[in-house]
N, C-alpha and C positions, 0 to 999 in steps of 0.2 A: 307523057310519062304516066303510068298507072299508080294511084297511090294503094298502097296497102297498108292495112293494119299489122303491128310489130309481131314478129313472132315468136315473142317470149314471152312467160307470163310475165315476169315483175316488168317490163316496159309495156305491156298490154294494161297492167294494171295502173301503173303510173300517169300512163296516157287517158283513163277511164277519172283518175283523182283529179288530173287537170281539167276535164270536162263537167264532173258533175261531183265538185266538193263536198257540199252540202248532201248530197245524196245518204240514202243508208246500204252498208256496206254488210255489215255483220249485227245481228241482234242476239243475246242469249239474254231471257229474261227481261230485270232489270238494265242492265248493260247496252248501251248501244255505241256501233262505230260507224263515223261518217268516213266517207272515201277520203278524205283531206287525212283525219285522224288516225284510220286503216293506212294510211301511205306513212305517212311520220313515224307510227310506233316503229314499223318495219323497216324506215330506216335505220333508225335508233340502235336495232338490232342489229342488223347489217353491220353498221358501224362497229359496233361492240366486238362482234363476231370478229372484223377484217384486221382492228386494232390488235388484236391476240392470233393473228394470224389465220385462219381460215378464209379460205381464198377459191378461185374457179377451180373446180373439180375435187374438193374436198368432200369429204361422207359427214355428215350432222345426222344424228341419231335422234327422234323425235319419239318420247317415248310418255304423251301426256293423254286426256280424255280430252272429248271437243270442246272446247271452248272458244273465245277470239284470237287468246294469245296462240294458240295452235294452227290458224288461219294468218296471222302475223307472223310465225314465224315459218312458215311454209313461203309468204312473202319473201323476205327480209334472204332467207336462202335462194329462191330466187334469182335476187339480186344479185348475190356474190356468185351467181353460177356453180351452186355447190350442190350436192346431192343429199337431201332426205332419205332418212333411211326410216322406215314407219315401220314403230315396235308396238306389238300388244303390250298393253297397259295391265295382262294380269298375267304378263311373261315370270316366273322367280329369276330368281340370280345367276343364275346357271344359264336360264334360257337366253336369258338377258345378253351375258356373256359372249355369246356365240354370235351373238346378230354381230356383237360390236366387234367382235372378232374379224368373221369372218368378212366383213364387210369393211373392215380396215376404218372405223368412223375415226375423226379429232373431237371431236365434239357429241355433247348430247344436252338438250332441251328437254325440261323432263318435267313432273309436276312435284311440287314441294313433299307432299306424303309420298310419294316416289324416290326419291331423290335415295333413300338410304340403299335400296333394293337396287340401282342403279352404281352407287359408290361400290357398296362389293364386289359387283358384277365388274367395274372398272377397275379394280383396285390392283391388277398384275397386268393392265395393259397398258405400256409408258408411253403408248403414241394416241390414247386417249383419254387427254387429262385436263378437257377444258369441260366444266360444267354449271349452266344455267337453268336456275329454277322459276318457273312459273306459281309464284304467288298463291297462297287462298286464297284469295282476295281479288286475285286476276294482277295483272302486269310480271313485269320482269327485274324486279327490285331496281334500288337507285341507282347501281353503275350504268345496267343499260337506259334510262331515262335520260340520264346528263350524258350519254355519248353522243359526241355527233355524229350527225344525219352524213350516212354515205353517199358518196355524188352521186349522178346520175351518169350511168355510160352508153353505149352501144352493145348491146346483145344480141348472138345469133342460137344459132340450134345447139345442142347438149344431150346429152346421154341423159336417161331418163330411166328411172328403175324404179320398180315395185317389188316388196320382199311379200312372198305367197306366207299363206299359215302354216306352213307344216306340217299340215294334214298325212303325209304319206311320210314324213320323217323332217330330215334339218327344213327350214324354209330355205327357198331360192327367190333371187333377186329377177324378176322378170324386164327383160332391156329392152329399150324402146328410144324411140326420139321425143324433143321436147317439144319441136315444132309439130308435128304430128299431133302428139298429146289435146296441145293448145285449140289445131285447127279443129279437131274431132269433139270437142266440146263444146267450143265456141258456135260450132255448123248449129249444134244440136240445141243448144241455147237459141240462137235468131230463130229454129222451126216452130219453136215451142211458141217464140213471140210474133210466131208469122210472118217471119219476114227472111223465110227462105227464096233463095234465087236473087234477092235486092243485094247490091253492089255494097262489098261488105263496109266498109268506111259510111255510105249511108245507112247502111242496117244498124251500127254501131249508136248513129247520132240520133234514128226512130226510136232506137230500145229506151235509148236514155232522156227521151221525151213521154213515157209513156206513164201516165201514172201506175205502180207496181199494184196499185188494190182496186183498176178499173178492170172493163170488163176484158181486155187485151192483155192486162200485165202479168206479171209471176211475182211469186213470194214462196222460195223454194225452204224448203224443213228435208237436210236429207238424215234420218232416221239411227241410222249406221256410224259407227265408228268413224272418223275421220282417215283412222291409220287402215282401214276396209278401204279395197278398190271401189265398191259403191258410194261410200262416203266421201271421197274424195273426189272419183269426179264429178260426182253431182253437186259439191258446194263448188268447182272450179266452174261446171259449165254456169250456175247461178252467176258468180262475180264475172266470167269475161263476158257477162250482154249486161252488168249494170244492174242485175236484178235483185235486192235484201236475202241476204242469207240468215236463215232462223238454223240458229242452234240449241239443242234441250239441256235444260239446267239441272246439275246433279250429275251424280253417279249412276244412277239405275234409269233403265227404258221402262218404262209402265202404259199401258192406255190410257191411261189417266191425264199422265203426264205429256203426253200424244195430243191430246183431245184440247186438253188447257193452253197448250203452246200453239195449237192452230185457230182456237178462238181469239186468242191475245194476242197474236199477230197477223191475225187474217189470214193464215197461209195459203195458198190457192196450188202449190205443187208438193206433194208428201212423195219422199223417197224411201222404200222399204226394202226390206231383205225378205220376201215370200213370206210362208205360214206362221215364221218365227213372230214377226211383226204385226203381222195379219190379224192373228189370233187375240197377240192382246189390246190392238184397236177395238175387235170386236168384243171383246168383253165388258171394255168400257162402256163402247154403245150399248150392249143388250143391260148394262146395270143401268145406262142413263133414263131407256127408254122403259125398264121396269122402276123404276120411282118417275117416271113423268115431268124427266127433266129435257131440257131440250139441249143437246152436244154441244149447239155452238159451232159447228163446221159447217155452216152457209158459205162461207167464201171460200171454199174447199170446190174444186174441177177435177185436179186429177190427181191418180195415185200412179206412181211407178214402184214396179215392182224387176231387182236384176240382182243377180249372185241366187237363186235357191227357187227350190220348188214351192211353186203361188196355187193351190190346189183351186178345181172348180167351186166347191162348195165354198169355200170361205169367199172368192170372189161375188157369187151368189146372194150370200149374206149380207155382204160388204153394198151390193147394189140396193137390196130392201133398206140400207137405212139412209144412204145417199145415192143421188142422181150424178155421178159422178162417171168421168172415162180411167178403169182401169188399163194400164199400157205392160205387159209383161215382158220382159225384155231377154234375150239370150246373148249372153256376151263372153268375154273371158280376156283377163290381165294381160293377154299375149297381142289380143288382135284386136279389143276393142268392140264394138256393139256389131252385132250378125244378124240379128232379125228381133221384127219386134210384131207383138199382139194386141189390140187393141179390142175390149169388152165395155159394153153399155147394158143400160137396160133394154134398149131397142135392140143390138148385135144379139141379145140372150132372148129377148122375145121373137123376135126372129127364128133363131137358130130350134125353140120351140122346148126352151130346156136339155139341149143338149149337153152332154158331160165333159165334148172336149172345152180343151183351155183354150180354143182359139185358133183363128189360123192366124199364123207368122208369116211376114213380110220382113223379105230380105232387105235390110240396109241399104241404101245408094253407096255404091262398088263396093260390096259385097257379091259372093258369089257360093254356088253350091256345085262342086266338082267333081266326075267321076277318078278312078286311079290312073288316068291318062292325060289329065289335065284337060279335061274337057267339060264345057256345061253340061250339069243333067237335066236333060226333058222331064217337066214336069209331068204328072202322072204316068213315068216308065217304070216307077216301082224300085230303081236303083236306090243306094245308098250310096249316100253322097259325104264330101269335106267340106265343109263351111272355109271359107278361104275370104279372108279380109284385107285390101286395098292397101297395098306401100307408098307414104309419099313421096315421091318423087327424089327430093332433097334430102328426107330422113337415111341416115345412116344404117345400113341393112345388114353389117359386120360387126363381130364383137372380137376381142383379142382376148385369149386367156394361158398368161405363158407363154406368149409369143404366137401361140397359134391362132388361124382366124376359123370360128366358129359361122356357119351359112345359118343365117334367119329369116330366107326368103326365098322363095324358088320362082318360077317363069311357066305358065301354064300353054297350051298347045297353040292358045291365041297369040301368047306374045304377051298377055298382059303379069304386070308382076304384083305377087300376092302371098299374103302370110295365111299359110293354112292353120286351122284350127283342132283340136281333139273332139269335139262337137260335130253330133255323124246327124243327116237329115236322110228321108225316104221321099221324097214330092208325092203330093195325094191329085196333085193336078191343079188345072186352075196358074191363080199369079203367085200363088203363096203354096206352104205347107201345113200340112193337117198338127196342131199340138199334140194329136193323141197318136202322131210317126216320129218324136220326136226322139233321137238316142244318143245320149248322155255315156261318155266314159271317164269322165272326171269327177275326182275322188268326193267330192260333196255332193255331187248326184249321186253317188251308191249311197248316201244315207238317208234319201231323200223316199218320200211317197209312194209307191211303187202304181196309182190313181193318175201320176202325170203322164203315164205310156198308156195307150191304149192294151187290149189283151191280146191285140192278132202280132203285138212286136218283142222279139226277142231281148232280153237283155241286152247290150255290148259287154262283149269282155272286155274288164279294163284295163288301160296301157300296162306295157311291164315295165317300162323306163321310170318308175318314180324320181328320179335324180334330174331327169331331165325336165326347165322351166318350159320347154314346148317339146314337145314328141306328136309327131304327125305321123299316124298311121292309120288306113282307110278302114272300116268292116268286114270288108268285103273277104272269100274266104284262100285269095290269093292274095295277100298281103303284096303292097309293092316299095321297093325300095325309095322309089323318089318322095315319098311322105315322110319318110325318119329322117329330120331334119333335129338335131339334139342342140338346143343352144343352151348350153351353161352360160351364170354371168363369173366372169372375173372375182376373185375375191383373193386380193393383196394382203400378204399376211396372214392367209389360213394353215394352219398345222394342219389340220387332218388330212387325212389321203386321201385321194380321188376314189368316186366308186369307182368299180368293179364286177363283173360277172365271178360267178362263184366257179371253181373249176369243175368241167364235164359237163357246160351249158353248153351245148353245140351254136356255133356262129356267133362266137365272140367278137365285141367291138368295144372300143373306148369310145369315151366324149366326143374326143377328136380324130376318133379315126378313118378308116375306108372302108374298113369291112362291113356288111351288115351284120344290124345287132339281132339279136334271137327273134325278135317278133316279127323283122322285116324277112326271115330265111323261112318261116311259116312255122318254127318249131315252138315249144311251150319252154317258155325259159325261167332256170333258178331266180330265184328273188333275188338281186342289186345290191350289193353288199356297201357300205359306207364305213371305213373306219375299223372292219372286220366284224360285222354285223350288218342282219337284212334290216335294210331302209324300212321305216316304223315300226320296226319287234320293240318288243318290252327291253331295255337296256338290261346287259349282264351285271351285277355287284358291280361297284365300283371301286378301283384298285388307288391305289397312287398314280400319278402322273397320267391318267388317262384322259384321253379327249373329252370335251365337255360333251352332257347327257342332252340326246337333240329336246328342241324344245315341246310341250305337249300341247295342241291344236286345241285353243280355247276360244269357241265364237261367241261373241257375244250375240 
């Protein structure tokens, strides 16, 4: 009989607490937690949480900055099989409102200067009215300390949801499996520790034999938001291989505060959000190296860079002050990592200073797709769908109203796969050119216009804003089998479904048959939400009118 490692996180995690107690789990600062003490709090919570009812398949609304308790309580939820709903933390009341709304949460987890901008926002929704403060001070006051620790059960897979920013209007919940989640981080964690292809049970027990600040180990700082897709799965892929999770203390991101937290914890993997980040690393360095101070990031290897454009020059700069591997990454909340980049100082002396970002490497199962469902030969010059691998076991249906919602189609091979909004061109070779890369998601239009080379056109961008995945090719025959629209569920939302606006030729609904405007090849009316286009400036606000969507605030 084949033994496997569990596939959930809180029995993955618990399993990890029994093996290496003493280990370090989470660091911010001052503060540290051991895997023993990371497992406990989380019970605690758990407990707390099941005592007052919140149970498998419940929404908890998580609406704190990174800290431990925000890593425990992502735990501790877990465990009750319940669902995180990750709220920005400079949401107002209104915006606030809507997550909890529409997302039917019981609960919310929130940080104590929080808490009031949370009570309004909850204050006319009777189905959610349980509410836990996380401390200044860090913990979860004294009821949950003296709750008891919740047993230990059997857990299998779960629905799995990320709420997008809003970028294009209300956020959407993007579905997914939990299994899936789990394995797709966990793969990416043993690469990192090199111990890809070793039989996962023993990859599990080399990680956690490795010292985390020798020349093998990780000591992962992911940079970003916790309630950001990047920050999240980068401190999950850290904790499932065992490896210290560094978190920054405070409320603001600075260089500064970058530079301090990977000297003082030796950190050896820095996770970033592109230029945003990039930028003010580099400041710090260029002030440290103009007073003659020395950074302090000797145990610094590698940076990742996913969610936003990582421009050449700052990678450039970033090389003259450390010998380090930049890794760029192309991903998305729907499908998970697509291809990745890998820049040295050797890759760049080589390349002879050249401007593109790199050539990208597809994923393992990952795929690059003509409109026929077929691979594209690299250097044919086609434009392709980035199409990323379904687990087998994960759940590839969603139900909303009864109706079932397709989040996955079957490509000419046979093989099944979730396509992406991320178009490639192949330049030849194993990989594709950075500077063919095209982008039609909504934070690439704000991005660099330096990450496309100049021989490639724009992409127009989706017309579907409503829609958490909309799959349609570039190409100038639009084909139906990529418009695949999966809305998540949301029990208990008042507002009304979008909508085409009338005189859009080739109307369709969420759930319907027909094709929608972009798959018929026509130029379709903007998407109407509530009787307004999905992201316009909200009209006066009347009485009893639907809540104002929320306004897209990156950190």
């Amino acid at each position: 009989m084949t033994i496997r490692l569990a596939d959930n996180f809180a029995s993955h995690f618990e399993h990890i607490a029994d093996l290496a107690p003493d280990r370090q789990a989470v660091v911010v600062g001052d503060r540290e937690l051991t895997w023993a003490r990371f497992d406990e709090q989380a019970d605690r919570l758990a407990g707390h949480l099941a005592a007052r009812g919140v149970g498998a398949g419940d929404r908890v609304a998580l609406d704190a900055r990174n800290s431990p308790e925000y890593v425990v309580a992502l735990h501790a939820l877990y465990k009750l099989m319940a669902l995180p709903v990750n709220v920005n933390y400079r949401y107002r009341a209104t915006e606030v409102r809507y997550l909890l709304e529409s997302s039917a949460a019981r609960a919310v987890i929130v940080d104590d200067d929080l808490a009031d901008v949370v009570a309004e926002a909850a204050q006319e929704l009777p189905g959610c009215d349980l509410l836990v403060r996380i401390g200044k001070d860090g913990g979860f006051g004294p009821e949950v300390a003296a709750a008891d620790r919740h047993p230990r059960r059997p857990r299998g897979d779960t629905e799995w949801r990320l709420y997008t920013g809003g970028t294009t209007g209300y956020p959407k919940a993007v579905l997914g499996s939990h299994t899936e989640r789990l394995r797709s981080v966990r793969s990416g964690g043993f690469a990192t520790l090199g111990l890809a292809g070793v039989d996962e049970v023993e990859a599990l027990h080399q990680a956690l034999d490795i010292d985390p600040h020798g020349p093998r180990g990780m000591v992962q700082l992911p940079a970003s938001p916790l309630m950001h897709g990047t920050g999240l799965y980068s401190a999950l892929g850290a904790l499932s291989v065992g490896a210290p999770l560094v978190l920054l203390a405070g409320t603001g991101i600075t260089g500064a505060g970058l530079l301090a937290a990977i000297a003082r914890h030796r950190v050896t993997d820095l996770v970033i959000v592109g230029d945003a980040f990039g930028l003010r690393l580099l400041d710090a360095l260029d002030e440290a190296a103009a007073a003659g101070r020395a950074p302090g990031i000797g145990s610094l290897r590698r940076i990742r860079s996913i969610g936003s454009v990582w421009s050449p020059g700052v990678k450039r700069r970033l090389l003259a002050h450390a010998d380090v591997a930049l890794s760029d990454t192309i991903a998305s909340a729907e499908g998970g990592v697509y291809a990745r980049s890998e820049t040295t100082r050797a890759s760049l002396a080589e390349a002879g200073g050249d401007d593109e970002t790199g050539t990208f490497e597809l994923a393992p199962g990952a795929r690059l797709l003509d409109e026929d469902g077929h691979d594209v030969v690299p250097g044919s010059g086609v434009v392709g769908t980035l199409a990323a691998p379904v687990v087998p076991e994960a759940p590839t249906t969603a139900t909303r109203r009864g109706r079932r919602a397709r989040s996955a189609t079957s490509t000419a091979s046979g093989t099944r796969c979730r396509a992406t909004s991320r178009h490639w061109a192949p330049t030849g070779g194993c990989g594709c050119s950075g500077g063919a890369v095209r982008w039609s998601t909504p934070a690439a239009r704000r991005c660099s216009p330096t990450r496309w080379s100049s021989s490639c056109a724009p992409t127009p961008p989706c017309a579907t804003p409503w829609c958490s995945v909309s799959r349609t090719p570039t190409s100038a025959t639009p084909s139906p089998r990529w418009c695949r629209c999966r809305v998540a569920p949301t029990p208990g939302r008042t507002s009304s479904p979008p909508s085409w606006e009338p005189g859009s030729p080739g109307t369709r609904s969420p759930a319907g048959s027909s094709s929608c405007p972009r798959c018929s090849g026509s130029t379709p009316a903007r998407p109407t939400w509530g009787g307004r286009a999905a992201g316009s400036r909200p009209r006066r606000r009347r009485a009893r009118r639907e809540p104002t969507p929320p306004v897209s605030r990156h950190p």
